[in-house]
C-alpha positions as CSV (number, residue, x, y, z in Angstrom):
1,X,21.3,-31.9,-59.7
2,X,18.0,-34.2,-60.1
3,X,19.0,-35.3,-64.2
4,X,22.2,-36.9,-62.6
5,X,20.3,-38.6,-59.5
6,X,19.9,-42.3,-60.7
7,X,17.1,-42.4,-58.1
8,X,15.6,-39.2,-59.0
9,X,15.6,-40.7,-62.5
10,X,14.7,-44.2,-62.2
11,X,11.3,-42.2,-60.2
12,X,10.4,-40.2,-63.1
13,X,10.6,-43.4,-65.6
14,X,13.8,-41.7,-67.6
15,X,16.3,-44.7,-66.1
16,X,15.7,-48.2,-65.3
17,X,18.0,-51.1,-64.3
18,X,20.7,-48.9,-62.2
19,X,21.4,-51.2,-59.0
20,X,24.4,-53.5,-60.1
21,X,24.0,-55.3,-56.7
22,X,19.7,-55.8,-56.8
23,X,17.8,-57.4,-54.7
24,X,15.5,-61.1,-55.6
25,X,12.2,-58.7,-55.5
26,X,13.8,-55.8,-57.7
27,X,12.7,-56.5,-61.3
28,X,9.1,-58.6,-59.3
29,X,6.3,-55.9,-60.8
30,X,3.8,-53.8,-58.6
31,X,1.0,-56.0,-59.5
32,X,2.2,-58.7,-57.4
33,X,2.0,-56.7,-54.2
34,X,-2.1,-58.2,-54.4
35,X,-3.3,-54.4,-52.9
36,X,-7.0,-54.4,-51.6
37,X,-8.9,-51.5,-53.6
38,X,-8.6,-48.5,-52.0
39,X,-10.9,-46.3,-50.5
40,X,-12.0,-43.3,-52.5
41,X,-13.0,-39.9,-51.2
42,X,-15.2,-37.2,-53.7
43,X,-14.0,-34.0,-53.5
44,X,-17.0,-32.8,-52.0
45,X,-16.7,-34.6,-48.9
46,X,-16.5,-32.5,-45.6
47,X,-13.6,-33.1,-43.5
48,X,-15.9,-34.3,-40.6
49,X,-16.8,-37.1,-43.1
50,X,-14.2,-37.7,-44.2
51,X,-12.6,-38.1,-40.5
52,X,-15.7,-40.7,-40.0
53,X,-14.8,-42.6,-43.1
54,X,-11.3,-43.0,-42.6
55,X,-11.9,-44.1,-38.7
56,X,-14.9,-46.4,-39.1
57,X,-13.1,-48.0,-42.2
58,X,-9.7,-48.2,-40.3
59,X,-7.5,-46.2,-43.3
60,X,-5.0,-43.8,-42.3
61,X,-5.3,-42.0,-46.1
62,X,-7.8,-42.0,-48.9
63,X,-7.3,-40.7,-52.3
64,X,-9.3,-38.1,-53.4
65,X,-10.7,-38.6,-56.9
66,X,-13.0,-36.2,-59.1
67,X,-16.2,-38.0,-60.3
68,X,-14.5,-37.7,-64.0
69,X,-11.9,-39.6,-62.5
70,X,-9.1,-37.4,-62.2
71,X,-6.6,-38.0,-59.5
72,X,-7.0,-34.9,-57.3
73,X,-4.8,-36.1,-54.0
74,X,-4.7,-37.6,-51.0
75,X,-6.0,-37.1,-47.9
76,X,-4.8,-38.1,-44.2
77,X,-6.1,-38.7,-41.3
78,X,-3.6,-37.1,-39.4
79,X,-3.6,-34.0,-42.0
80,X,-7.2,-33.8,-41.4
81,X,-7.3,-33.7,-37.5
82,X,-4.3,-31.6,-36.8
83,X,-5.4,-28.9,-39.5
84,X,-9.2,-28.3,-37.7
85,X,-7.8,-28.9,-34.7
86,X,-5.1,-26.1,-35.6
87,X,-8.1,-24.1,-37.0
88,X,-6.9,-23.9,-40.4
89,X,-10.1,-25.5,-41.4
90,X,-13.9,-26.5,-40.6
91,X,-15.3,-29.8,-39.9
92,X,-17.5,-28.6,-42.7
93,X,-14.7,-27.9,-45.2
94,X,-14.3,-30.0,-48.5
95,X,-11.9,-32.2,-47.9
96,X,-9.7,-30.7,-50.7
97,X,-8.8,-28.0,-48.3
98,X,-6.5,-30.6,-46.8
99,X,-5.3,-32.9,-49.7
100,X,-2.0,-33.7,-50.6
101,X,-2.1,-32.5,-54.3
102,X,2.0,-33.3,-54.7
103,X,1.9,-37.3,-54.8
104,X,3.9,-40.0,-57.1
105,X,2.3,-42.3,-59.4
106,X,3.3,-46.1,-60.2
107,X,1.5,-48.3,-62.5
108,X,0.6,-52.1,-62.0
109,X,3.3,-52.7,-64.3
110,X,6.9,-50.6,-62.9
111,X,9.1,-52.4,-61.2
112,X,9.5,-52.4,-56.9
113,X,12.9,-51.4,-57.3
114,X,11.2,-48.4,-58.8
115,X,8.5,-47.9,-56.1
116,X,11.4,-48.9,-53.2
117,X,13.0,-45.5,-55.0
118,X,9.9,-43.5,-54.9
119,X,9.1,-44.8,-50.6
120,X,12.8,-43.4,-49.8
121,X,11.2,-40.1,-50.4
122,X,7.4,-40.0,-50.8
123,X,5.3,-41.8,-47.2
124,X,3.4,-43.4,-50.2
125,X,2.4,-43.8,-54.0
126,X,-0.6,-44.1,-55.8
127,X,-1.1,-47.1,-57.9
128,X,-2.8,-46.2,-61.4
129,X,-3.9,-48.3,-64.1
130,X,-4.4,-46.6,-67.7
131,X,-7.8,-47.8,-69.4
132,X,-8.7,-46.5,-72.7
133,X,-12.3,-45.1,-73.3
134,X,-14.1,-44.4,-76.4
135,X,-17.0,-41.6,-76.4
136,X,-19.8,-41.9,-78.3
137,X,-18.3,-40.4,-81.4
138,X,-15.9,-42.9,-81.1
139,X,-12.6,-40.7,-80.5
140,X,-10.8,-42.1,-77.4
141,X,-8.7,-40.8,-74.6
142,X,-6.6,-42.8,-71.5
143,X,-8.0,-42.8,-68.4
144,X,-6.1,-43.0,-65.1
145,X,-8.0,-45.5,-62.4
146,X,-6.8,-45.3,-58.8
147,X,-6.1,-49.2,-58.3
148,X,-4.4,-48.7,-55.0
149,X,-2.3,-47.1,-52.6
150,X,1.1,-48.1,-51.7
151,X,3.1,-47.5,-48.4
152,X,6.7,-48.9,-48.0
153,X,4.6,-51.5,-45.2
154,X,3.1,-53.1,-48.0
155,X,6.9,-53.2,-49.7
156,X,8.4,-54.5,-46.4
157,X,5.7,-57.1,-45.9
158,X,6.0,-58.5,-48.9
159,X,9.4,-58.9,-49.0
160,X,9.7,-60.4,-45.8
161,X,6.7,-62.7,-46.3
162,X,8.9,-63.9,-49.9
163,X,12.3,-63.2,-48.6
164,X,14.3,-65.4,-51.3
165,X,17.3,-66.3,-49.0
């Protein structure tokens, strides 16, 4: 079961330092993967535009992100064309008619051994930075900002680009 999987685990933060046997990059954090910012897709975008956006910019995915910020999902390019092709949805559709809302989180500062856990599993992982805000009454709250996307390509090229041995 998943609360004796050291991988399932070390993916949902409960367990860190399992791998006896780690790799030079293990412990190296997120951050130093240098990701480009991503491109962000409003909900309200159609699936036509959003198929124009994703070519024209050359992305394969795009998270999708309320204007209040909230993490909504991610959308693909290949989601997107296969689903109106299949006729499951418009061109004019929002685009949240064909997001991904299941997706993992990693923040700037976990580990890659943790993100090379989540990538055995997930095709990619969102990478979220936590900024507190104050309203104008001054109570504040933590905000979740989309700083990147993560594919286990961007793992793999840095690891051969720094390989250690």
């Amino acid at each position: 079961s998943k609360f004796v999987n050291d991988k399932w685990m070390i993916k949902n933060g409960f367990l860190t330092d399992v791998q006896e046997n780690k790799p030079w990059w293990w412990n190296i954090k997120v951050q130093k993967l240098n990701l480009s910012a991503p491109l962000i897709l409003l909900p309200e975008v159609s699936c036509q535009k959003a198929i124009e956006i994703l070519q024209e910019k050359g992305y394969d995915q795009a998270p999708v992100v309320a204007e209040s910020g909230l993490i909504l999902g991610m959308v693909t390019l290949s989601n997107t064309l296969s689903s109106v092709l299949a006729g499951n949805v418009e061109f004019s559709d929002p685009v949240t008619k064909v997001t991904y809302d299941q997706f993992s989180k990693i923040s700037l500062e976990d580990s890659l051994g943790k993100l090379s856990c989540i990538l055995e599993n997930d095709h990619f992982a969102i990478v979220v930075h936590e900024q507190m805000q104050f309203s104008g009454n001054g109570s504040s709250f933590m905000k979740q900002m989309v700083f990147g996307v993560v594919t286990a390509m961007d793992l793999l090229t840095f690891v051969s680009r720094n390989d250690k041995k």
